[in-house]
C-alpha positions in Angstrom: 13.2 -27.6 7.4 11.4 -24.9 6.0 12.7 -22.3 3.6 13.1 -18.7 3.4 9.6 -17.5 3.9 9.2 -15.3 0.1 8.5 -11.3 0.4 5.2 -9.8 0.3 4.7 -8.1 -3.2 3.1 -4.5 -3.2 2.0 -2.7 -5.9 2.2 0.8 -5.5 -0.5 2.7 -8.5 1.1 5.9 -9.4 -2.0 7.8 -10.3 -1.9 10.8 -12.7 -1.0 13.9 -11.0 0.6 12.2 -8.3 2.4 13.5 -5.8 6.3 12.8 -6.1 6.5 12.7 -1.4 3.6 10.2 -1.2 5.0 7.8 -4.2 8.1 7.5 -2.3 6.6 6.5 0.9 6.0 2.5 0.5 9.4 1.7 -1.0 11.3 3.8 1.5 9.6 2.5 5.2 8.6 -1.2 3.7 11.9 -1.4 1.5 13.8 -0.9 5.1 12.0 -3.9 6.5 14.6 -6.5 6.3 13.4 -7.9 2.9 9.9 -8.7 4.2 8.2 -7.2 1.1 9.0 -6.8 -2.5 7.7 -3.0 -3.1 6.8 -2.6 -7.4 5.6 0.7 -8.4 3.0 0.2 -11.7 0.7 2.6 -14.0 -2.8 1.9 -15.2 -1.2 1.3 -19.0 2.6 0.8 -18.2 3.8 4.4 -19.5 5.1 7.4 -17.2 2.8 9.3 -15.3 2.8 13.2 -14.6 3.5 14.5 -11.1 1.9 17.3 -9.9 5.4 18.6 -10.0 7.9 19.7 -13.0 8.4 15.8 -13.8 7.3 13.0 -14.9 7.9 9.4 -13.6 8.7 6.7 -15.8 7.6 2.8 -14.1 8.7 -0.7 -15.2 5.5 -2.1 -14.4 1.8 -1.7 -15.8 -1.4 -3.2 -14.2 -0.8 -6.2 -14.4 1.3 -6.6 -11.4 -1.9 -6.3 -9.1 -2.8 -9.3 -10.4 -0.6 -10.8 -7.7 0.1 -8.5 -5.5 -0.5 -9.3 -1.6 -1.0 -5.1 -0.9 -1.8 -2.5 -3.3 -1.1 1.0 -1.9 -2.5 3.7 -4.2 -1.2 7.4 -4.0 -2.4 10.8 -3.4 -2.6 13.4 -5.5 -3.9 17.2 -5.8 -8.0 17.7 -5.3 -8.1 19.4 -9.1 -6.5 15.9 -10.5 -9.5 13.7 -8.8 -11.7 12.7 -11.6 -15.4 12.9 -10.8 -15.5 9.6 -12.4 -13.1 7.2 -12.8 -11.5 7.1 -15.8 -12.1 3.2 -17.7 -8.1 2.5 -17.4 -8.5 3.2 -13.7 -11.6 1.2 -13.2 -9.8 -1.7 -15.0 -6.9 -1.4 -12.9 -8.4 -1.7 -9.9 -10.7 -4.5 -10.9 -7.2 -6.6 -11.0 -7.1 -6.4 -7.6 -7.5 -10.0 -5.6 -10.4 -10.4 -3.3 -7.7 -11.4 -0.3 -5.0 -8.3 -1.6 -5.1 -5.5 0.9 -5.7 -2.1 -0.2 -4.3 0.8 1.1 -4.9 4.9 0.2 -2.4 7.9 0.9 -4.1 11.2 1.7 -6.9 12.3 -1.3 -6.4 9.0 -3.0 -8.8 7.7 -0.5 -11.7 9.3 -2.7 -10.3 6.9 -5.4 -11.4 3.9 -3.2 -14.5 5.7 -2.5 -15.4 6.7 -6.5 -14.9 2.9 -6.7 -16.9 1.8 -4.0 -14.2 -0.3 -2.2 -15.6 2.3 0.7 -19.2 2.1 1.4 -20.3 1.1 4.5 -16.3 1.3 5.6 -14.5 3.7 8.2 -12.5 5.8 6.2 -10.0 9.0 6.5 -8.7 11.7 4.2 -6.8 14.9 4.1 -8.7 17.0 6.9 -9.3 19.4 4.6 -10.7 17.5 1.6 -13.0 16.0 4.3 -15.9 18.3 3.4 -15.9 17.4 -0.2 -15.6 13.9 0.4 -18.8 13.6 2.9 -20.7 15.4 -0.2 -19.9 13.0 -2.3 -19.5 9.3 -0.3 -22.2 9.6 2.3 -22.1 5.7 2.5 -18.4 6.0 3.6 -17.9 6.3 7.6 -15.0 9.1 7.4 -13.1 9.9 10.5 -11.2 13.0 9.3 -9.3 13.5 12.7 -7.3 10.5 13.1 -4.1 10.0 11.2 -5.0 6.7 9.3 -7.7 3.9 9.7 -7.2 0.5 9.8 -11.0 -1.3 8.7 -9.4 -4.9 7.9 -8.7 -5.6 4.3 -8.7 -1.6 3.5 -6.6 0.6 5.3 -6.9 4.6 4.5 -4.1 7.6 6.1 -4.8 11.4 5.5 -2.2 13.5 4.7 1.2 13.5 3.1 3.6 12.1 6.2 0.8 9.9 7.6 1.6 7.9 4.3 5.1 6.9 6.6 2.6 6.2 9.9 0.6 3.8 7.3 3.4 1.6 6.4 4.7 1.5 9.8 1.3 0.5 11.2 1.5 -2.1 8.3 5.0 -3.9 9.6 4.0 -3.7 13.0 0.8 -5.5 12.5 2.8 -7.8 10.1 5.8 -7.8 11.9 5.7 -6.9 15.8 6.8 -3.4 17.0 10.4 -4.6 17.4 10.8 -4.7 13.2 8.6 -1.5 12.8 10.7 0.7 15.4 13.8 -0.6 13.6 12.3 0.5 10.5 11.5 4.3 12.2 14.9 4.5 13.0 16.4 3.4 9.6 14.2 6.2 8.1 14.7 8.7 11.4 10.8 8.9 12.0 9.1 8.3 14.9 7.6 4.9 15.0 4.6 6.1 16.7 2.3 9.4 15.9 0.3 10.8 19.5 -3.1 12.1 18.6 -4.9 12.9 15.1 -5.1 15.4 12.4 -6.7 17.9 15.0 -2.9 19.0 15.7 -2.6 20.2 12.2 -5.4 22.1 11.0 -4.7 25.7 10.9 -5.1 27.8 14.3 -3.7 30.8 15.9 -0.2 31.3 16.4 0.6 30.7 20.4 2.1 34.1 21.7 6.0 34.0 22.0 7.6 32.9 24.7 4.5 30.5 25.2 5.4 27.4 27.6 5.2 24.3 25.4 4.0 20.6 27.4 6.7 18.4 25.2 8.3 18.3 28.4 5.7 17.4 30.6 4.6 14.7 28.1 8.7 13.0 28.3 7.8 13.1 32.3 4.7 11.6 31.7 6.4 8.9 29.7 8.8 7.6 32.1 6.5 7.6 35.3 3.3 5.5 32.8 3.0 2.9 35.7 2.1 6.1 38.5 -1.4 7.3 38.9 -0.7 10.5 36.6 -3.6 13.4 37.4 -4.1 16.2 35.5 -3.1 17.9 38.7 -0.2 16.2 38.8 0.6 17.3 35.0 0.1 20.7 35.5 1.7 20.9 38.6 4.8 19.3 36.3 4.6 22.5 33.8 4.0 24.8 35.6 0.2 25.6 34.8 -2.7 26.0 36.0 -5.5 23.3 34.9 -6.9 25.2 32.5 -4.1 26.4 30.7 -2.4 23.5 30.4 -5.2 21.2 29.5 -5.9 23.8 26.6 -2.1 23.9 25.2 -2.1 20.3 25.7 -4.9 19.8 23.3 -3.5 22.6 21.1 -0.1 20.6 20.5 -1.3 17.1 20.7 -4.8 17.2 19.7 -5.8 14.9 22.4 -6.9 16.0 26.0 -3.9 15.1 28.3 -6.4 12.1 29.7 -7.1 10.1 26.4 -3.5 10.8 25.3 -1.7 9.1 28.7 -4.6 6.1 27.9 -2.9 6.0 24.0 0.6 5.7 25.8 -0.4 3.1 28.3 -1.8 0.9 25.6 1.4 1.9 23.2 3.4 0.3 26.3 1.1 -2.1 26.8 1.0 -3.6 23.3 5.0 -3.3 22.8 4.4 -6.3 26.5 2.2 -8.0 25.1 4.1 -8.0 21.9 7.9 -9.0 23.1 7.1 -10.4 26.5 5.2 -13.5 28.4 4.6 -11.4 31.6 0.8 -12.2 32.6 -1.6 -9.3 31.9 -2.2 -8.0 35.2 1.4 -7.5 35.7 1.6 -5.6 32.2 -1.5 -3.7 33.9 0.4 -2.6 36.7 3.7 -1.5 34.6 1.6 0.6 32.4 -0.4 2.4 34.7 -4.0 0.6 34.6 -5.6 0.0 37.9 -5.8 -3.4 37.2 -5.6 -6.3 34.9 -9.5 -5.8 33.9 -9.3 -2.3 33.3 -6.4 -3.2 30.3 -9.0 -5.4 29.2 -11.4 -2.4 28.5 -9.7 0.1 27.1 -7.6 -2.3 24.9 -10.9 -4.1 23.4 -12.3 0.0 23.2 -9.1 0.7 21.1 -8.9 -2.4 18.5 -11.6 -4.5 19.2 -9.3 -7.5 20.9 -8.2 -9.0 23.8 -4.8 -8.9 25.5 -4.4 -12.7 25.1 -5.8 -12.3 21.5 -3.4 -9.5 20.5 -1.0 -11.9 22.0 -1.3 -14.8 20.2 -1.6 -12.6 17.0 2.3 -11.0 17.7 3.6 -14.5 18.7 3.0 -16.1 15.6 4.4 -12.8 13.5 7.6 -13.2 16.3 
């Protein structure tokens, strides 16, 4: 009889300057995961660290707890605290990393990964505004800046601020299945699952008061996913003519209203495949996709695996 399977450790590298939100963010969504991982927060010397705010943050751990560490989650902080070069302590630091650990960047710390070279020849995301800057500087480094976090294998990279909480939930629901990470959103009171990418926060226009929003369209949507939804059908729904409601759509969600009911379907999709044994045409057919081929496509276009690999994958974390 086997025992109690141990935690996994992360290290969490409070950088100087970092910021006081994003440092929080591991121990709070992966501390609420049932004791599935040991969450340590370290320094590059062991000392307290300054904040970008009127604080400082004392640690009980220096560097040497990424020695064995199974993730190591390093922290954003403001662009004017990014060195141009790493500083020797941080270079070191890093270098304790294992080859196997996974590493995982909040917002700006990304271009610490990069200044390191953990990121060339990787997909990457940032802070969409920083995303300029960073292409300047990290040509080799694949950035995406309108996604909310990017998942390249051993590295994993979120842009900013609350897509530090999407990261670690992405993180227990690859670990875990999506029954422990909606748990987890629901200990914390955050929603368990994002739609669309940074697009929805960059600055634009204030919509004109009184303007007609498609949240509730989109709940509609939701409970009628195994219908052939058109974006007739949609508008028609709120209210709106095609145009209009195609443009708001994208305005709120930063998706057209197309690829965001594809996201859902394969969101209910995966959450089958996940905590079910139904065959995959019949998850098809709940979801909305013509048929059991079509899931196929879109789901190897989304994450690069099969139904019955994403399967097997959840049923050993179950």
């Amino acid at each position: 009889m086997s025992g109690k399977q141990e935690p996994e450790r992360v290290a969490v590298l409070a950088l100087d300057g970092v910021y006081p939100f994003e440092l929080g963010i591991p121990s709070r969504i992966l501390g609420a995961a049932d004791g599935r991982y040991e969450v340590l927060t370290c320094t590059v010397d062991g000392r307290p660290v300054r904040t970008n705010a009127d604080f400082t943050i004392g640690v009980a751990h220096g560097p040497e707890i990424l020695d064995t560490a199974d993730t190591v989650v390093v922290t954003s902080m403001p662009p004017d605290y990014i060195p141009p070069r790493l500083p020797d302590e941080v270079t070191a630091a890093l270098a304790r990393i294992r080859p196997d650990a996974r590493i995982v960047s909040i917002c700006t710390a990304a271009f610490i990964l990069a200044e390191a070279g953990l990121l060339d020849g990787r997909k990457a995301t940032t802070h969409w505004q920083a995303a300029d800057e960073f292409r300047c500087r990290y040509p080799k480094v694949e950035l995406d800046p309108d996604v909310l976090f990017v998942d390249d294998g051993r590295i994993l990279t979120s842009a900013g601020a609350a897509s530090g909480v999407d990261i670690c939930l992405h993180i227990v629901r690859t670990d875990h299945g999506s029954d422990l990470a909606n748990t987890v959103a629901r200990r914390c009171v955050v929603p368990p699952f994002r739609d669309g990418g940074q697009a929805q926060y960059i600055e634009q226009p204030v919509p004109v008061s009184g303007a007609a929003s498609t949240a509730a369209t989109r709940d509609w949507a939701l409970e009628r996913l195994d219908e052939p939804l058109t974006l007739s059908d949609l508008a028609g729904h709120a209210r709106m003519s095609l145009r209009t409601f195609a443009r708001r759509f994208n305005d709120e969600v930063g998706l057209s209203p197309g690829r965001w009911l594809i996201q859902q379907r394969l969101a209910r999709a995966r959450h089958l495949l996940e905590s079910s044994d139904l065959p995959v045409d019949r998850i098809a057919a709940e979801v909305g996709f013509a048929t059991g081929a079509s899931l196929r496509q879109h789901l190897q276009a989304a994450i690069g695996v099969s139904p019955q690999a994403y399967r097997r994958t959840f049923q050993k974390a179950r």
